[in-house]
KOLTOR-906540 format. One record per atom (N, C-alpha, C): x negated, y, z negated. Coordinates in pm, whole numbers, plus 50000, padded with zeros to 5 digits. Layout:
REM KOLTOR-906540
XYZ...
END
This chain:
REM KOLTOR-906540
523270894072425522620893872556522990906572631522060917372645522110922672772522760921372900524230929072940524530925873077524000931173199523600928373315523490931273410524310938673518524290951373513525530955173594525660944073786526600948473779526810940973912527350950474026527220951074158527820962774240528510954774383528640964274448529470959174543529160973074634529160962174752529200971774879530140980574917529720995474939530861006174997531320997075110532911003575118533511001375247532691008675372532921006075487532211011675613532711027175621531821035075673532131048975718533581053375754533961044075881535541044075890536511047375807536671038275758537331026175641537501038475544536561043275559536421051175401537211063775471536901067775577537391080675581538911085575591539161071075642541191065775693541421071875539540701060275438541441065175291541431075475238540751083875285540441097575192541651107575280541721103575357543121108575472544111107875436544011096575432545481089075352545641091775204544841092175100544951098274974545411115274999544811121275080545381135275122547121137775156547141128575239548461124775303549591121575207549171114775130550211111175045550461117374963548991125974899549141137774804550681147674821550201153874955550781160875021552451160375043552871145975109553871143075088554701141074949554061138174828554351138774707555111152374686554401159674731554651174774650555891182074736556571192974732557381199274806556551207674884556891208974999558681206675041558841194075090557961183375120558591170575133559101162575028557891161374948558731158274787559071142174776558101136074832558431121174827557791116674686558591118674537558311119574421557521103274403557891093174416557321079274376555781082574415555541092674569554111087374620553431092674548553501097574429552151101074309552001089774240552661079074257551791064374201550971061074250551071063574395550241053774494549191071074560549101078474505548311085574587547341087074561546511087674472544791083074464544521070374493545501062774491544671045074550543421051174630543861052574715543021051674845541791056274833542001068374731540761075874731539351068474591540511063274485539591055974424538991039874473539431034774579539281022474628538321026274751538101040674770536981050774876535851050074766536251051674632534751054974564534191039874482535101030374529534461020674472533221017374529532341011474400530631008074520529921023174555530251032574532529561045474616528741047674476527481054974527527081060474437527521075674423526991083674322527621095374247527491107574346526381104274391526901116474514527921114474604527781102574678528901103974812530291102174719530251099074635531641102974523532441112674502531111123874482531461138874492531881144574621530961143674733531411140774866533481137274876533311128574887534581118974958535561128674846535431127874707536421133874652536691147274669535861155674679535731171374735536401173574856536001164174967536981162175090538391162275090538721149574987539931149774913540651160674888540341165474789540981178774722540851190174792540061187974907540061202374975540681200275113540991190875182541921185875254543821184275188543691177075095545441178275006545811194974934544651203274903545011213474827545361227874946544851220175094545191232075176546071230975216546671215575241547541211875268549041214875196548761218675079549461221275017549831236674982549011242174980549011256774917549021266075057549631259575175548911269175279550811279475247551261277775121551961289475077551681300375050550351295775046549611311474989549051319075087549061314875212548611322875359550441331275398551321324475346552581332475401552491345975348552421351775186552601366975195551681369675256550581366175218549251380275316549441379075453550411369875577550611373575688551981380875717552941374175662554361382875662554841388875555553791397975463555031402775377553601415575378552511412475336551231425075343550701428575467550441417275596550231423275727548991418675746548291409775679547201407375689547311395775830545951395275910546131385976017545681370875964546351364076041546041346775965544431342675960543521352376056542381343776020541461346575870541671364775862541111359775662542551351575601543501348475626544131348875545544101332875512543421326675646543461309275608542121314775549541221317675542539791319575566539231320275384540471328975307540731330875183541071319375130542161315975217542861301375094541551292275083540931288275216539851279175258539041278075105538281289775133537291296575014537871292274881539051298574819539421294374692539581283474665540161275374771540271256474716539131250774751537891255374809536691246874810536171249274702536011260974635535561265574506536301257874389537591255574375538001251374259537751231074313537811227474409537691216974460536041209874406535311218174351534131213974272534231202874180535621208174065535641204173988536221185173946537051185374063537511171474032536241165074107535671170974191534981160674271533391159274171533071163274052532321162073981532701150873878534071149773822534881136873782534991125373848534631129074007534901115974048533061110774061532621118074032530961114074067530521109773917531281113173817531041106473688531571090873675532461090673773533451077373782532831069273833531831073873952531071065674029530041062673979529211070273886528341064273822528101055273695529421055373667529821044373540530481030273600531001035773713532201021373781531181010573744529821008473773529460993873775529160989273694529010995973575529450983973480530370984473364531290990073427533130992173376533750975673385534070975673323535020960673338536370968173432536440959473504537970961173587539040965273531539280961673400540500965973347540230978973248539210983873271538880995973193538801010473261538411003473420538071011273524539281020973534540591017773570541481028073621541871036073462541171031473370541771047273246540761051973265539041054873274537991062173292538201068273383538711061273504538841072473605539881084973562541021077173524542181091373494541931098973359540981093373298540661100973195540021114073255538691109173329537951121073375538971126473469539681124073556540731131373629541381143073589542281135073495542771141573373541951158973304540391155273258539721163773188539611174573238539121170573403538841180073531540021190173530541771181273556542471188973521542501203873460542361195673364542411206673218541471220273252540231217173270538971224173335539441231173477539911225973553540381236873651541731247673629542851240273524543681250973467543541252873415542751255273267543051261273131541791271573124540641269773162539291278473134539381286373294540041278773384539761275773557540221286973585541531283273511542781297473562544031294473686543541277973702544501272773890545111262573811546361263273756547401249773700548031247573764547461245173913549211240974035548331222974121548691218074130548391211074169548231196674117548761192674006548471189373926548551173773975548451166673881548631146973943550271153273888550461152873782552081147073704553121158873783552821168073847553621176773942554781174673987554341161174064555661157774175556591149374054556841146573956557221140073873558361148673805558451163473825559601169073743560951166073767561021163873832562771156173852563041144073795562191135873733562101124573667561961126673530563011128473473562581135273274562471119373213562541109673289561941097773180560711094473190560391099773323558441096973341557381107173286558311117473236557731129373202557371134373009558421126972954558551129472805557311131572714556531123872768555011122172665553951139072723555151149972809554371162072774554681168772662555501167772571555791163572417554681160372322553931151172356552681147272299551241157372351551151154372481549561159772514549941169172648550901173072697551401182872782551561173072957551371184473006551121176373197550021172473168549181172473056547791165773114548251151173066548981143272987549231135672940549561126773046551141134673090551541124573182551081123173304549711132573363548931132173455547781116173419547851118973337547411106573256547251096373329548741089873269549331076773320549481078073464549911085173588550031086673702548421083473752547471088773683546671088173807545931077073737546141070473655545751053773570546481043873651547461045873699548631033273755548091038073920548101047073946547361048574113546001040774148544981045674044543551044174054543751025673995544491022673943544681005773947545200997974054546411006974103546400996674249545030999774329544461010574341543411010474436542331004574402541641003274296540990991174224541500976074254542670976874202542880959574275543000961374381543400963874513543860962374638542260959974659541290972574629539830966774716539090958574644539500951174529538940941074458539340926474431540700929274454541860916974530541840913574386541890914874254542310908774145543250917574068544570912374053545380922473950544900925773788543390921873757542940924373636543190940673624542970951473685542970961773678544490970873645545280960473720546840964173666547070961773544546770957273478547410955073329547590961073220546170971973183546540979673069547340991573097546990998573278547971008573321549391004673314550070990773353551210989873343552010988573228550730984373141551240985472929551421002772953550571010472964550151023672930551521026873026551921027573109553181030073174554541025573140554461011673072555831009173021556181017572859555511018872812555081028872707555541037772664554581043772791555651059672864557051060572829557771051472939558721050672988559801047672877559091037772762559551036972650560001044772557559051055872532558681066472454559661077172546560351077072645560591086872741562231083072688562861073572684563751068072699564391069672581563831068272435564041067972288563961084972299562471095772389563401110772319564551116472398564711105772496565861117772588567481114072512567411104972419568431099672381568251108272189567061112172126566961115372030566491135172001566221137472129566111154772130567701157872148568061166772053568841179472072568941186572019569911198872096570011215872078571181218071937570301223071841570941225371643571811239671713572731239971654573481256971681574711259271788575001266071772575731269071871575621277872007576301274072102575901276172222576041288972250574911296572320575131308672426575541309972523576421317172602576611315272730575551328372818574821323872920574171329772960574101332873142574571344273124574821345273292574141347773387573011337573471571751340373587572371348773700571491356773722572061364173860570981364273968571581351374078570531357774169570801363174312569961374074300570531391274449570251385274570569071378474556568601369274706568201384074794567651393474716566891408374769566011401974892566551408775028565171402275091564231414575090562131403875082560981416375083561361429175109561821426275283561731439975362562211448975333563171450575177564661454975166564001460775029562681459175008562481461974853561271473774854560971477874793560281491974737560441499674851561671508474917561841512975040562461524874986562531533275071563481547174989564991544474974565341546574863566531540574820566621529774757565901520774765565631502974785566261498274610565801512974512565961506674388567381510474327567801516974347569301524774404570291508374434569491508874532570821497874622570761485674542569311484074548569501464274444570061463774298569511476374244570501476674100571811479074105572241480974217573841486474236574191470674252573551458874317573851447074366573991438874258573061439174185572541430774046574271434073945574261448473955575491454273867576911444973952576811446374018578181442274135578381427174075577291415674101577521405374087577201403273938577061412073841577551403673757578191410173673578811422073733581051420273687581421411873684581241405973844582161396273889581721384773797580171379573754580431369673694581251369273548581271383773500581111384573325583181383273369583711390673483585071390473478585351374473504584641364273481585201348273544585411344273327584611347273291584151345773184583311355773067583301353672886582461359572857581651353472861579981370772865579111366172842577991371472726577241360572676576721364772553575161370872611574781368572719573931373772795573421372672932573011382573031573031384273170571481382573190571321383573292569671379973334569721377573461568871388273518568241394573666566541385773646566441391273798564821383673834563881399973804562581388973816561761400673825561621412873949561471426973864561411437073951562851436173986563961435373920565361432974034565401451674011564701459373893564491473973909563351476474008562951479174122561961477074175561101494274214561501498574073561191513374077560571514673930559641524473927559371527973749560641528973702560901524773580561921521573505561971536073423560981540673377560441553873318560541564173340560461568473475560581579773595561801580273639562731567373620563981568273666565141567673592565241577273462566041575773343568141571573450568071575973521569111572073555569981554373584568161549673639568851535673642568731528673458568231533873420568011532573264569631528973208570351544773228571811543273236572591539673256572321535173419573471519673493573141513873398571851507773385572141493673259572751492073106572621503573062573111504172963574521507172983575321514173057576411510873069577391497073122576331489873208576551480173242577021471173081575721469472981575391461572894577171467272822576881479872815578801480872695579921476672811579671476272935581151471473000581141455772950580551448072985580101434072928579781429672845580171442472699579481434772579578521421572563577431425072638576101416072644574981419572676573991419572552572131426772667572551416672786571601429172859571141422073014569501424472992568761412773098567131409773074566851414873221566471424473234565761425173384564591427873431563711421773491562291433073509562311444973575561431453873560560981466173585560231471073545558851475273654558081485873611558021495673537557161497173430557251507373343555961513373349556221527873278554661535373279554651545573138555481541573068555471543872926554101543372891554001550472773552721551672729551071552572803551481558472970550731558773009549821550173112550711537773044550151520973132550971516573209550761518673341551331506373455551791496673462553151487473419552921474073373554101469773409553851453973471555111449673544555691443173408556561445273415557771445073260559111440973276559501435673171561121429073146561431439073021562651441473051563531447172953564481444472885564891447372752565901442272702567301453672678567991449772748568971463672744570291459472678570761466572559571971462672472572961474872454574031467672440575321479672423575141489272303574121486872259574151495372152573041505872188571911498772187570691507072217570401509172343570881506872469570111506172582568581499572571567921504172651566541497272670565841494472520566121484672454566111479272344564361475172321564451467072393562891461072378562251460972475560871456472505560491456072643559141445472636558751437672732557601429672757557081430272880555501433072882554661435672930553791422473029553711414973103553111410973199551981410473153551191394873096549721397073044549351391073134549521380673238548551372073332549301379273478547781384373534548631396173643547911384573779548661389573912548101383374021547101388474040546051380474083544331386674121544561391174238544541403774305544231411974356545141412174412546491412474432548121417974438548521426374341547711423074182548561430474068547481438974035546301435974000545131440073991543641435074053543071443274071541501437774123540921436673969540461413974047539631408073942537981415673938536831412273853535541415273845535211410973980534601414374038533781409574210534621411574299536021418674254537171414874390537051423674484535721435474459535851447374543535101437174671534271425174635533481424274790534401416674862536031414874800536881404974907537591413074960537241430174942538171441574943537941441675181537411440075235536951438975383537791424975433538041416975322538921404075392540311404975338540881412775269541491410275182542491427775154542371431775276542271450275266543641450775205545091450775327546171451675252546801447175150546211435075081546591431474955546051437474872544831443774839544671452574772545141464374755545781469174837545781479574858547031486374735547361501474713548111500474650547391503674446548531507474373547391510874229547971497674157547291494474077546931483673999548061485073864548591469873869549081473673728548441473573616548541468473458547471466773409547811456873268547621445873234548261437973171548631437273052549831431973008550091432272880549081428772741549681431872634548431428472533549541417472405550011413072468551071408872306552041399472424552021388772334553241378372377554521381572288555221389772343556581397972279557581385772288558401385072185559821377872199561091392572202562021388472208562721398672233564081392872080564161403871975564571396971847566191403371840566501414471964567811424071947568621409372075568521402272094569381391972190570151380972110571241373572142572001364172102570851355872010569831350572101568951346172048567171347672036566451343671983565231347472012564191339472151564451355072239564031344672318562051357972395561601345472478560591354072553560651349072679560271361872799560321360972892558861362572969558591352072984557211351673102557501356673247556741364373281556761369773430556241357573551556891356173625556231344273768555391335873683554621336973786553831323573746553221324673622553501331473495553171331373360553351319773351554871315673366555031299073332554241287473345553371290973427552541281173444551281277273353550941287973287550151285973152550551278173035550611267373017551231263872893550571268872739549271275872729548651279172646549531294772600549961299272696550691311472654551971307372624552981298472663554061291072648554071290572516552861282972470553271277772323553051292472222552131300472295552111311372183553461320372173554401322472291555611325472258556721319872140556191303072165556831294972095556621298571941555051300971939554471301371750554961314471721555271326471797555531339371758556911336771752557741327471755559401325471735560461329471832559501323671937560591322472065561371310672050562661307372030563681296372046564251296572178564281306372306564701300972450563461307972537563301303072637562171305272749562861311772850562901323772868563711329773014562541333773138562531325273187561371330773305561461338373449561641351773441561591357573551561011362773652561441355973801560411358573927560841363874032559821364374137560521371474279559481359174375560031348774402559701339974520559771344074651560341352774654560621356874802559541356074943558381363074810557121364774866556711353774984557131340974906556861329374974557371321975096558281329475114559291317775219560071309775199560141301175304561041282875240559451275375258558351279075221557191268275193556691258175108558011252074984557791247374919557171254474776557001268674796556251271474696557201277474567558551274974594559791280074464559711267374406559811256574487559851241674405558911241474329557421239574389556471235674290556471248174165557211259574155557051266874059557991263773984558801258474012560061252373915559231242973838558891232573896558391222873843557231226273727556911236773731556531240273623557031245373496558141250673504559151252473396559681241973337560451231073455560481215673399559641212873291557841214973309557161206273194556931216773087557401227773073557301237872985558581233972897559721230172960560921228072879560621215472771559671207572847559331190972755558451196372668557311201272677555861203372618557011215272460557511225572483558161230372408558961225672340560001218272437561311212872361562291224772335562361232872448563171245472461564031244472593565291249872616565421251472698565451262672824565231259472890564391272073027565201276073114565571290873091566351293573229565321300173296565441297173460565041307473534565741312373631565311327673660565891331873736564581338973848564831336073989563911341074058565221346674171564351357274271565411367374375565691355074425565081349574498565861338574609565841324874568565601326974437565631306874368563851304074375563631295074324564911281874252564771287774125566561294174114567091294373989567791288773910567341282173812568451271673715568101273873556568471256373540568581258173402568491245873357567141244573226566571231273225566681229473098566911217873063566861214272917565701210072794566121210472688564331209172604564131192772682564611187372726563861168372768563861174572972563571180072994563341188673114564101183173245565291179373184566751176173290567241186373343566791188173445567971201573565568811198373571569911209073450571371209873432571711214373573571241227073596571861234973699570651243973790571071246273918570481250074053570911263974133570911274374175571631279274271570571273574398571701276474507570871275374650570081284774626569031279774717568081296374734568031298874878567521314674890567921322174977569391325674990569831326774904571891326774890571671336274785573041345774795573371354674664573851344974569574091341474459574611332974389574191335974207575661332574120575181332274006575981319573934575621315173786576211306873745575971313873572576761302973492576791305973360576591290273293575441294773228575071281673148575181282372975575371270872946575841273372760574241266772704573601274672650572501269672626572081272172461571211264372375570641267072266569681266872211569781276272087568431274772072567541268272032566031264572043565431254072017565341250971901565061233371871564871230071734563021233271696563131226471599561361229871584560581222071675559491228571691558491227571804557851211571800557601206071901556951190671902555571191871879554931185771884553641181071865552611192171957552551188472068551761196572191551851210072155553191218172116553581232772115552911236671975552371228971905552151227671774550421228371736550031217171819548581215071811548171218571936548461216572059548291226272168547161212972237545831216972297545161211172422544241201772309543931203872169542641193472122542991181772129544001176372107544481160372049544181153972188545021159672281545141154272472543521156172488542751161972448541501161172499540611150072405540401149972331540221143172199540551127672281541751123772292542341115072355541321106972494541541119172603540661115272688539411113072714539071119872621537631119872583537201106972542537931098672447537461089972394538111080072445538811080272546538471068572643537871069472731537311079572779536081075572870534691075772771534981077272696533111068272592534151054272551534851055772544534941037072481534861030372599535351033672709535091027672817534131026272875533151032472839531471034672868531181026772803530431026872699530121021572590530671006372537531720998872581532420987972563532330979472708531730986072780531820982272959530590966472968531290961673086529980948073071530480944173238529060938573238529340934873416530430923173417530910927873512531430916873523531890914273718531870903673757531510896973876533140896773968533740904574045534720897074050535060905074220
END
């Protein structure tokens, strides 16, 4: 027999708009700098219990609102350099952020208009995985082809390495998964008043938690330990590319970590990015501090610095050893759009956008380098490189065994925006099964383990260093291995089984 779908009346205009507020709200609070980690269970309720009953447009609607209300809310980190660090005035500078998150804000709100046009004749208990499936996909589609991996559902979750483990299997999109399956079910039951909708999310969540629990007790580090010494200068902006500027911070970088290598040995040192904040090339002298540095301390030191070797511009990490000096070097392949270089079309944002452009372009690396003259084999991603996990794992397949990720946060302030970049190393340490140091000028610098437990922290905005014993990775898991098909594959085919298996049902 043929079922009859069955529907249900939208909530009232009001009603609806409180929730899409409140799904914003809670987003928001989830993430740092408030960081209320639990409220990513409960933070799409609202908004999927907004699209229940709607048809596929006002779906797109209400969810677009959504994401472009929580994503400004969130990212208005990205209005701090272009007003206090480039000079730009706040009105392009909200005017920019505005623009970029309505543009990428397309994409989930096209997932949620697929959601809305299947909800009625979804069975209730099928409803909250279709939704996080397509959630989920959108994901993927706004970071991986998109180019924007911040924002994610499973985000606020890195401090939790037992809710997190299954990025091991299918990455953050995985455990974005289950988060926005157990959200989009309370908000399904709450506006449907039947706990039918809780049930397979809370299987699909105990699961997790299961699976989370058995690897944090069954991953570990084969070999013996490195000791590795983070240094962070806590350089402030104003203090950097100035006459003298590269002089003084490498004299600082050198200072503090005597003092650390005289507490202890070390088998290797590691500065943030740019802690050379001069061509590295042009300035054979600071070339020399480091290499003398590296034989006082019998240990390479990893630092970034501009180079113009061979002709190319390129924000770069170096590998400097007591033997060879500037040993190896890696090149910066994912550059900032129009801070590092101007993207295709970026000349018509060149009138809103003047002093950030301004300035010559670097120009990006071509090779995911490991560095093979160090204690161990390791690669170093520049800033927000880390945030790619598609390049992550190709470090991994080229025989990277540690992840050293070096940045300069400074840019940002105290806006929450060092946290949420941590939190991306967190799911790089799981998805790999490596462990991650980072070091950024003013934090958050630490040190994370392959099950993505923050061993260790410095304050940020503080000079500060520490020494961590770290090793190298065992062989690669699943995700680092097979990479984005399986997690898609996955989601994919629960939203057609959930299509396709769906029947009205009355409730």
């Amino acid at each position: 027999m043929r079922a009859v779908a069955t529907s249900r009346s939208p909530l009232s205009g009001w009603t609806t708009g409180v929730l899409v507020a409140l799904a914003a709200a809670l987003t928001v609070a989830s993430s740092p700098p408030i960081g209320i980690a639990p409220l990513a269970f409960a933070m799409l309720a609202p908004l999927v219990a907004a699209l229940d009953g709607r048809r596929a447009r006002d779906g797109w609607l209400l969810a677009y609102a959504y994401h472009v209300a929580m994503a400004v809310g969130i990212v208005r980190w990205l209005v701090h350099p272009m007003v206090h660090e480039y000079g730009l005035s706040a009105p392009p500078a909200w005017l920019f952020t505005v623009l970029l998150v309505a543009a990428y804000s397309a994409i989930p709100a096209t997932a949620a208009a697929l959601y809305c046009a299947l909800r009625p004749r979804l069975h209730p208990a099928a409803a909250p995985l279709v939704f996080a499936a397509l959630w989920s996909l959108a994901e993927w589609l706004r970071s991986e082809p998109g180019g924007l991996p911040w924002l994610l559902t499973a985000h606020p979750l890195f401090g939790f390495p037992l809710a997190i483990q299954t990025a091991a299997l299918g990455g953050v999109y995985a455990v974005g998964f289950v988060v926005a399956a157990l959200s989009a079910a309370l908000g399904i039951a709450l506006v449907r008043r039947t706990p039918i909708p809780l049930v397979l999310p809370a299987l699909l969540g105990l699961c997790a938690l299961a699976y989370g629990a058995r690897e944090i007790d069954r991953v570990a580090s084969p070999g013996d330990a490195i000791r590795a010494g983070l240094v962070q200068a806590s350089v402030p902006q104003r203090e950097r590319f100035t006459a003298g500027s590269a002089e003084r911070n490498v004299r600082r970088h050198i200072e503090l970590t005597r003092a650390l290598a005289a507490t202890q040995p070390l088998d290797l040192a590691i500065w943030s990015e740019t802690s050379v904040d001069t061509d590295l090339d042009a300035t054979p002298r600071l070339g020399d501090a480091l290499a003398r540095l590296a034989r006082e301390i019998g240990a390479p030191v990893v630092t970034g610095a501009p180079r113009s070797a061979h002709g190319r511009r390129t924000n770069a990490v170096v590998l400097v050893t007591p033997q060879r000096g500037v040993a190896e070097s890696y090149d910066k392949q994912v550059l900032v759009p129009f801070s590092e270089f101007d993207p295709v079309g970026g000349s018509l944002l060149r009138p809103l956008l003047g002093p950030v452009m301004a300035g010559e372009p670097y120009e990006a690396g071509l090779a995911a380098t490991v560095f093979r003259q160090s204690p161990v084999a390791l690669a170093t991603p520049v800033c927000f490189e880390i945030t790619y996990p598609a390049l992550m794992r190709r470090f991994r397949s080229n025989g990277a065994r540690l992840l050293v990720n070096l940045s300069n946060d400074a840019w940002f302030g105290r806006t929450g925006y060092s946290e949420l970049h941590f939190a991306h190393a967190v799911f790089r340490a799981v998805e790999l099964r490596s462990w991650v140091l980072r070091v950024a000028n003013t934090g958050v610098s630490g040190v994370i383990d392959p099950t993505g437990r923050i061993v260790a922290t410095l304050p940020t905005f503080e000079e500060a260093t520490l020494v961590a014993q770290v090793h190298a990775a065992g062989p690669p898991p699943f995700y680092a291995r097979f990479g984005d098909g399986p997690v898609l594959a996955a989601l994919s085919a629960v939203t057609l089984v959930g299509a396709l298996a769906s029947r009205a049902v009355a409730v």
